[in-house]
LUMFILO-423023 format. One record per atom (N, C-alpha, C, CB): x, y, z; residue in three letters. Coordinates in steps of 0.001 Angstrom, whole numbers, padded with zeros to 6 digits, always signed. Glycine has a CB too. Example, Ala and Ser with C-alpha at 12.3 -4.5 7.8 and 13.67 -1.06 7.14 Angstrom:
LUMFILO-423023
+013190-005690+007800ALA
+012300-004500+007800ALA
+013200-003300+007800ALA
+011308-004473+009046ALA
+012850-002250+007080SER
+013670-001060+007140SER
+012900+000030+007870SER
+014084-000598+005725SER
END
This chain:
LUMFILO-423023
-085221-111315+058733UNK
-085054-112061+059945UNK
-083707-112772+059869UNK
-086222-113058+060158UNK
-082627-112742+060874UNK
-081399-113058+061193UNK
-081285-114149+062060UNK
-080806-112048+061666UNK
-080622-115280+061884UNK
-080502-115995+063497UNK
-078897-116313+063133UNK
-081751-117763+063963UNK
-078377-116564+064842UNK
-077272-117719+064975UNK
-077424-118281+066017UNK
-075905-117389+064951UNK
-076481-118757+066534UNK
-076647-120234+067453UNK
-075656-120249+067906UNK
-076896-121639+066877UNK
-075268-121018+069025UNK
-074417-121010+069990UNK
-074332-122316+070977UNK
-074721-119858+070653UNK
-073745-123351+070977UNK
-074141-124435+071790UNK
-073249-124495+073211UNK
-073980-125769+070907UNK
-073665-125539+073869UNK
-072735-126239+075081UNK
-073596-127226+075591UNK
-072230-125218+076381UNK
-072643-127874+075768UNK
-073096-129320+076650UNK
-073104-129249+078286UNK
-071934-130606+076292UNK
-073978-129653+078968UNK
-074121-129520+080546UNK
-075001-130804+081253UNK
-074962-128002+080884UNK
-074174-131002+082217UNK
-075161-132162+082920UNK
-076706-132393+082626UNK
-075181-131893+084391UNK
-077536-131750+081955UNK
-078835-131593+081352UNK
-078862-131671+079930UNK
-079401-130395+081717UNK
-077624-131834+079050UNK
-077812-132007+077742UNK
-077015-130816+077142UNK
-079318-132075+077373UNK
-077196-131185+076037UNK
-076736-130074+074959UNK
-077928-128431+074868UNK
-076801-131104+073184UNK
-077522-127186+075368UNK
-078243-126150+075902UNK
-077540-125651+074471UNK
-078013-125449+077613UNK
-078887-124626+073965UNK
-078319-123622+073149UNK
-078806-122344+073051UNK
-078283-124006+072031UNK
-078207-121710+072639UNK
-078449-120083+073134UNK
-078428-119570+071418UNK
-076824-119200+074435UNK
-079457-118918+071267UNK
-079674-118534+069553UNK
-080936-117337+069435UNK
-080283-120209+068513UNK
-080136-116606+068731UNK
-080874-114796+068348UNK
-081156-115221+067438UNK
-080086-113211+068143UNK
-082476-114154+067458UNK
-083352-114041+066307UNK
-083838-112555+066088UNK
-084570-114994+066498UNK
-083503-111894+064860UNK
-083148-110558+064879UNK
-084131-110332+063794UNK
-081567-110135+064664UNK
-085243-109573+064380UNK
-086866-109050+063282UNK
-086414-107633+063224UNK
-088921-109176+064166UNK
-087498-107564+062080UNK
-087300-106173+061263UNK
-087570-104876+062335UNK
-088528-106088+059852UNK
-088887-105483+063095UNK
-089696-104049+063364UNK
-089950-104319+065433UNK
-091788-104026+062058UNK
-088974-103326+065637UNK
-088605-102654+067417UNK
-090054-103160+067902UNK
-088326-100392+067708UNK
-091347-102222+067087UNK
-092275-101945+068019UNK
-093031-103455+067788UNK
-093177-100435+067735UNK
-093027-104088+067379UNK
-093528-105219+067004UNK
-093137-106187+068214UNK
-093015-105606+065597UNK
-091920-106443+067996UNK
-091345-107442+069032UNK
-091326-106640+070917UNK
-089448-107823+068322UNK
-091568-105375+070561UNK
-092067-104791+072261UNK
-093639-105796+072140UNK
-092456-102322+072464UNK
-094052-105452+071334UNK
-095826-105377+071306UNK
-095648-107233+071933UNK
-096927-104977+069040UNK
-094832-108223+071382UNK
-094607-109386+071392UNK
-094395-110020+072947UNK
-093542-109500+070496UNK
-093560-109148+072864UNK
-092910-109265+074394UNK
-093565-109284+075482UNK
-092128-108326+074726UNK
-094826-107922+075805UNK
-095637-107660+076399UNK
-095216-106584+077539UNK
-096128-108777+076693UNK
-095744-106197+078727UNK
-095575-105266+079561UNK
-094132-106031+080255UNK
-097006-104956+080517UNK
-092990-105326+080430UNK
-091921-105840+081151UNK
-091213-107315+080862UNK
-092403-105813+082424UNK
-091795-107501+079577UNK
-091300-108857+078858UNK
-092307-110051+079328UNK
-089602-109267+079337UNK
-093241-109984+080173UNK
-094525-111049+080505UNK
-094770-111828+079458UNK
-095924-110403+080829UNK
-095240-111693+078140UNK
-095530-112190+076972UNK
-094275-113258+076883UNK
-095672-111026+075813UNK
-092928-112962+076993UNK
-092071-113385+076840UNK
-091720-114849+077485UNK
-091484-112479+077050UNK
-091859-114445+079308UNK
-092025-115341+080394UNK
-092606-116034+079978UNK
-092460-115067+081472UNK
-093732-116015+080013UNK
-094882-117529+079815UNK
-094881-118098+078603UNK
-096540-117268+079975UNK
-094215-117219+077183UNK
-094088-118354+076395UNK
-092660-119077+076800UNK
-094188-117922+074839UNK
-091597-118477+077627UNK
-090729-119190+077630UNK
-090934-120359+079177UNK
-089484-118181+077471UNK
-091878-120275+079798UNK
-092329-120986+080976UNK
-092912-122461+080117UNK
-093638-119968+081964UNK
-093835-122239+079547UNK
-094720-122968+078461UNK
-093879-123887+078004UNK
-095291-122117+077260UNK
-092978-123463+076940UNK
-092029-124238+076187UNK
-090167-124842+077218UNK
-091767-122966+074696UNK
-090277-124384+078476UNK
-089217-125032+079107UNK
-087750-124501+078431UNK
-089469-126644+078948UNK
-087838-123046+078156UNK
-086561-122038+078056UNK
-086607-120882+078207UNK
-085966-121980+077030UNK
-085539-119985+078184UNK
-085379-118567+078536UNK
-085305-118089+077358UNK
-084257-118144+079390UNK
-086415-117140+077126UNK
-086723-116055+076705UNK
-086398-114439+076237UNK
-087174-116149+077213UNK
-085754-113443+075734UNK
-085177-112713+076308UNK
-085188-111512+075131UNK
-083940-113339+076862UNK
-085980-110190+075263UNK
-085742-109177+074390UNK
-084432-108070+074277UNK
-086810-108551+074575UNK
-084350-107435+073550UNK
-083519-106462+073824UNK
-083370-105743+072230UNK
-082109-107093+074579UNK
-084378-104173+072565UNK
-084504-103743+070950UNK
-085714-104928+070036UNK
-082576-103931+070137UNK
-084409-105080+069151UNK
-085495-106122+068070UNK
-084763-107860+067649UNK
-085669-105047+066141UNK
-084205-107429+068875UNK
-083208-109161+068925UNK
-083650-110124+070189UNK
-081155-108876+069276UNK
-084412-110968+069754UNK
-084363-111837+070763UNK
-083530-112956+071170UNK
-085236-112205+070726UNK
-083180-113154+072218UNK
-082663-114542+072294UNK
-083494-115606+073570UNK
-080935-114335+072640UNK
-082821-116866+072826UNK
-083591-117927+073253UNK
-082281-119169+073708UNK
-084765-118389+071882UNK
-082754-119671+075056UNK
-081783-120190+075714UNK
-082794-121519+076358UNK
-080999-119014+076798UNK
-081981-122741+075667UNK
-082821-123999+076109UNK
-082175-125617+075391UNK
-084590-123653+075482UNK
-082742-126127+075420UNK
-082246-127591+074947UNK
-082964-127439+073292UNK
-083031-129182+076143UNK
-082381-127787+072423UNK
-082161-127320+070759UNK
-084246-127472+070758UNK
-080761-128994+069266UNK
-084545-128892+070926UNK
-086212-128744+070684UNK
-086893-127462+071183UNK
-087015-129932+071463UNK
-086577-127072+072676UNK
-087176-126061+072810UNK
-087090-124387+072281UNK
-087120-126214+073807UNK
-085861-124711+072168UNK
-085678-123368+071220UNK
-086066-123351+069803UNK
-084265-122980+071142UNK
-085972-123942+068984UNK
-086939-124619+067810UNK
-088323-124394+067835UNK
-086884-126087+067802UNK
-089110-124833+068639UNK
-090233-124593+068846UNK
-090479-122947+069557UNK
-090638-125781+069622UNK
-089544-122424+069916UNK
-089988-120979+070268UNK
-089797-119988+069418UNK
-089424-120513+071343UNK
-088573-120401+068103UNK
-088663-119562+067291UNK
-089653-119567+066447UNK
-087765-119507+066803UNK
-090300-120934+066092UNK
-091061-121561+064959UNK
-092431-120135+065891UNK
-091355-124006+064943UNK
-093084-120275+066508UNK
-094023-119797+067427UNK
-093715-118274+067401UNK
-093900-120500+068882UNK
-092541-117995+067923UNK
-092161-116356+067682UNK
-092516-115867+065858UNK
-090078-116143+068083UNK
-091962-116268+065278UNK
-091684-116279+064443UNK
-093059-116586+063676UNK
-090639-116913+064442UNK
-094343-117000+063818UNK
-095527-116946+063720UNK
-096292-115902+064632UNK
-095875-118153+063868UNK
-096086-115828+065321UNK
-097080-114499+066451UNK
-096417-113140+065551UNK
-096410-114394+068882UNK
-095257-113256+064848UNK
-094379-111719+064295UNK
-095153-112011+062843UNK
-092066-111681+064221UNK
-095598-112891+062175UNK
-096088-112491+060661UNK
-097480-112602+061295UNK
-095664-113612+059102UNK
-098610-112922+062306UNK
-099533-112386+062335UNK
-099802-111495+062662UNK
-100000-112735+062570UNK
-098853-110253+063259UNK
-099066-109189+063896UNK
-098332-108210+062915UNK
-098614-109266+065365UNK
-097417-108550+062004UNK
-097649-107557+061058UNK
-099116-106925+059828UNK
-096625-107977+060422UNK
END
């Protein structure tokens, strides 16, 4: 598992944008759900954007919320292996 990070500051705070790069394609489809749905509502839930592509996700939000979506991703991917 790979990450980096990426910041900026905006009238709403400090936003950051940060990949998280898993081993296994079909895993993070399976994660994702039909058309990325799985994805949406955890990123609705936690108050950021969400976003697959392959086996890299990225996550776009204010640093707590992205924190908490990897911590969560990043648990739903070692119970589903």
């Amino acid at each position: 598992m790979e990450s980096s990070q990426v910041a900026e500051k905006t009238e709403q705070g400090e936003v950051q944008l940060e990949t998280l790069e898993l081993d296994d394609n079909e895993l993070v489809a399976q994660l994702a759900g039909p058309g990325g749905r799985h994805l949406q509502l955890i990123g609705k839930e936690l108050g950021l954007q969400l976003h697959a592509r392959g086996n890299r996700l990225t996550f776009v939000g204010v640093a707590e919320a992205v924190e908490r979506g990897k911590v969560l991703i990043g648990d739903l991917y070692s119970l589903a292996e």
